[in-house]
C-alpha positions as CSV (number, residue, x, y, z in Angstrom):
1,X,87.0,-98.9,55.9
2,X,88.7,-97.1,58.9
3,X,90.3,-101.1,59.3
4,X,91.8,-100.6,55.8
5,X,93.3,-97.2,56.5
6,X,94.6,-98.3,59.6
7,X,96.2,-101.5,57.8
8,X,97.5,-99.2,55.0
9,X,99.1,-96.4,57.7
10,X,100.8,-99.8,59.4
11,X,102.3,-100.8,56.2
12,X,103.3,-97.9,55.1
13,X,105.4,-96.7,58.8
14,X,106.9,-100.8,58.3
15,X,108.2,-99.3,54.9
16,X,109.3,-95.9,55.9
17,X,106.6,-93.6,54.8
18,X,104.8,-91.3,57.3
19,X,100.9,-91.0,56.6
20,X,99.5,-88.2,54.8
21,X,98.1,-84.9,56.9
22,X,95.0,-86.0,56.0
23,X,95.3,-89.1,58.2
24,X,94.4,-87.8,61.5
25,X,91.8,-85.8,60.1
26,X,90.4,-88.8,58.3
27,X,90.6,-91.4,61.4
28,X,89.1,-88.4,63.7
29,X,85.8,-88.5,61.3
30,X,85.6,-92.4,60.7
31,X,86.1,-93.3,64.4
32,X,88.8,-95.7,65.7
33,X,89.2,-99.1,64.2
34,X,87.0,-102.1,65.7
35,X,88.9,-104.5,67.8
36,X,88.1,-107.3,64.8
37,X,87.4,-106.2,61.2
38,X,83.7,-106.6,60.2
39,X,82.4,-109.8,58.2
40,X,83.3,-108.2,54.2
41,X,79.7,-107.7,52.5
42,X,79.0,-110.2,50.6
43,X,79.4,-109.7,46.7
44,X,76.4,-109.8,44.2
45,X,79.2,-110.7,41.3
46,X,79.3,-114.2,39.9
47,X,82.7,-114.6,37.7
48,X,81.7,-117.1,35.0
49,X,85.0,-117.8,32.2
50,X,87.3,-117.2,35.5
51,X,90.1,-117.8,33.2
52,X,89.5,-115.3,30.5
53,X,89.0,-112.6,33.6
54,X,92.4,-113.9,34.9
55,X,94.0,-113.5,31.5
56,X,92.6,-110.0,31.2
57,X,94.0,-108.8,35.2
58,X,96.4,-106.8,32.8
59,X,93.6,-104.3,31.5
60,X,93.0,-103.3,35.6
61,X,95.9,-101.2,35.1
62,X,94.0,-98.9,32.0
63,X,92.0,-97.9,35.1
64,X,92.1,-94.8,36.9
65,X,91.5,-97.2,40.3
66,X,94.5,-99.1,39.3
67,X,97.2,-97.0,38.0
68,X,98.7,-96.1,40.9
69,X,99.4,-99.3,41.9
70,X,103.0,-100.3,41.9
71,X,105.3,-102.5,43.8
72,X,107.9,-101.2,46.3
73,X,110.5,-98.7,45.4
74,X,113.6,-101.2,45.9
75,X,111.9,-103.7,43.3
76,X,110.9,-101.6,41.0
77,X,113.8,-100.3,40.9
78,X,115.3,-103.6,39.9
79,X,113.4,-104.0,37.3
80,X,114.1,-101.0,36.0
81,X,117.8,-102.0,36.0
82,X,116.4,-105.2,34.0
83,X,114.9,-103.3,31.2
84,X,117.3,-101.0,30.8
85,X,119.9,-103.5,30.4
86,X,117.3,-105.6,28.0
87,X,117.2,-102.5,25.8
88,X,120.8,-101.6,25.3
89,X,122.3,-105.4,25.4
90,X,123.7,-106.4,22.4
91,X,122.1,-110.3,22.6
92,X,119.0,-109.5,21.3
93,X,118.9,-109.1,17.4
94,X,115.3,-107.2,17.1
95,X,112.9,-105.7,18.5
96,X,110.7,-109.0,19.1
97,X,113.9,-111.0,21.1
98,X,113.8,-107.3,23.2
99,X,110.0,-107.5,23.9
100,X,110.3,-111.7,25.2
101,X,113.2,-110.8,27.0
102,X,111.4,-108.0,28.3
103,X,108.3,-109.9,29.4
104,X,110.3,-112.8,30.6
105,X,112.1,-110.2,33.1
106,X,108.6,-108.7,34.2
107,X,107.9,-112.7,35.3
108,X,110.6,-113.0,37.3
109,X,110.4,-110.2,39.0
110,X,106.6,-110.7,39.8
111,X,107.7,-114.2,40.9
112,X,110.6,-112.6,43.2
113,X,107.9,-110.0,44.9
114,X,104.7,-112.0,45.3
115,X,105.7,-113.7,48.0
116,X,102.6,-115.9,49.8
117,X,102.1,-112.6,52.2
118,X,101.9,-110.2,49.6
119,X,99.7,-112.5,47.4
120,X,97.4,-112.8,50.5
121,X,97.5,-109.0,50.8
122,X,97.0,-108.1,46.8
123,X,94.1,-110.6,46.8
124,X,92.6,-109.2,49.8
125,X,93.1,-105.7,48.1
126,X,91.7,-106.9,44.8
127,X,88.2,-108.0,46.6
128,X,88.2,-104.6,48.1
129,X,88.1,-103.2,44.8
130,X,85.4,-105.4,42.9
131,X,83.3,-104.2,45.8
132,X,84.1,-100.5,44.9
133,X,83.6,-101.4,41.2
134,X,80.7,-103.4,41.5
135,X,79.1,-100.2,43.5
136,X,80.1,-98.3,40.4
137,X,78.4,-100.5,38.4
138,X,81.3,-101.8,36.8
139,X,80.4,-105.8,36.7
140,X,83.3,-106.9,34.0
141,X,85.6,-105.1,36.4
142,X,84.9,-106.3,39.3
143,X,84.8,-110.1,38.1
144,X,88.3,-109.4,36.7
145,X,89.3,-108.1,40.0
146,X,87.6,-111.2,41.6
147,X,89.2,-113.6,38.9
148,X,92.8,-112.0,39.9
149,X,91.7,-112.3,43.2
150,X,91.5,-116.3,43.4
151,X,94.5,-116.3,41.3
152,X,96.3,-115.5,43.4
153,X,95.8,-117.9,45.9
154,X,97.8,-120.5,44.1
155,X,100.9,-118.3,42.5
156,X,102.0,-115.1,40.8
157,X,101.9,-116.3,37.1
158,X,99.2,-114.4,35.4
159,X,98.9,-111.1,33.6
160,X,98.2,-109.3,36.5
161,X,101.3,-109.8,38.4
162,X,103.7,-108.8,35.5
163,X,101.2,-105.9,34.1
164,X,102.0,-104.6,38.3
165,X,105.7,-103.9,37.2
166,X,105.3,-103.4,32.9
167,X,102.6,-100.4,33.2
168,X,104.6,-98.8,35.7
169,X,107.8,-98.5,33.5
170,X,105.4,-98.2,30.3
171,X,107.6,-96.6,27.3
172,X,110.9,-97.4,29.1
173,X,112.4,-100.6,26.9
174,X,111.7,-98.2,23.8
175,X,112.7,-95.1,25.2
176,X,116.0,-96.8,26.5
177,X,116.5,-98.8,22.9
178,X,116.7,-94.8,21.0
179,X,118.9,-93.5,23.3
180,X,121.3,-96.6,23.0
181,X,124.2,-95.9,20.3
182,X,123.9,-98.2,17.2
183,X,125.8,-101.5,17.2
184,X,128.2,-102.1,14.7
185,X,129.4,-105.7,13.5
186,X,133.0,-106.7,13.0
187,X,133.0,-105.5,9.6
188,X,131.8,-102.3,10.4
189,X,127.9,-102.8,9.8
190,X,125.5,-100.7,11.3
191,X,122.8,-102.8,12.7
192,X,119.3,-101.6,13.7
């Protein structure tokens, strides 16, 4: 574990952020990190319909272990440009073209960030937590997590990578679509 915090703080000082108060206190308990990280228990969770786990990586984000997961401020932030010009353009003619277009821009921007190191590192991350919910006792869970896992070896196309930027801006396309002004046509027709 002290490994993983020590990975996290290193991360996070590469990205600007200084570690919590809590940090020192927590590395002075756990000890300093070994010179090589320990061989990862193995798992007692066998993922049968890997693909149906896979497709459900989205519902990680429902829990509490996962909600606080989001990508980097700069991309999200880009995305949240996306949206907000998806809600207010004038191309899309209902609410369904606004939802594609919406989910079209969540895959390319999960494309754009997962990047072959950041796959490695969300994997790597995702084992970690189907060992924590496989401790809990939460077996669908963790194969999901596990599913995700392995999906990400070979790209960033799956539920889980777009659900990483959609749940964080949750509410945002709709919210942005009542506070646009309504569109008129040529002739002076209000359109929804």
């Amino acid at each position: 574990m002290t490994c993983s915090i020590c990975r996290a703080e290193a991360t996070g000082a590469r990205n600007g952020f200084s570690p919590p108060p809590a940090y020192a206190e927590a590395l002075r308990i756990l000890g300093s990190a070994p010179a090589a990280p320990p061989p990862s228990p193995g798992l007692a969770v066998e993922v049968t319909a890997e693909l149906a786990h896979q497709m459900a990586g989205a519902a990680l984000f429902e829990d509490p272990l996962f909600m606080t997961w989001i990508p980097e401020e700069d991309d999200l932030r880009r995305f949240a440009l996306r949206v907000d010009e998806v809600a207010t353009s004038q191309l899309y003619i209902d609410a369904r073209q606004r939802q594609q277009a919406f989910e079209h821009a969540a895959d390319d921007a999960a494309a754009a960030y997962f990047t072959p190191q950041r796959r490695a590192l969300y994997a790597r991350r995702l084992v970690e937590m189907a060992h924590i919910l496989a401790s809990e006792k939460r077996v669908d869970a963790a194969r999901t997590a596990l599913a995700v896992s392995r999906a990400l070896e070979k790209d960033a196309l799956n539920p889980f990578c777009r659900a990483l930027f959609t749940h964080a801006l949750k509410g945002r396309l709709e919210e942005k679509q009542q506070d646009a002004p309504p569109r008129t046509t040529p002739s002076g027709l209000v359109t929804p």
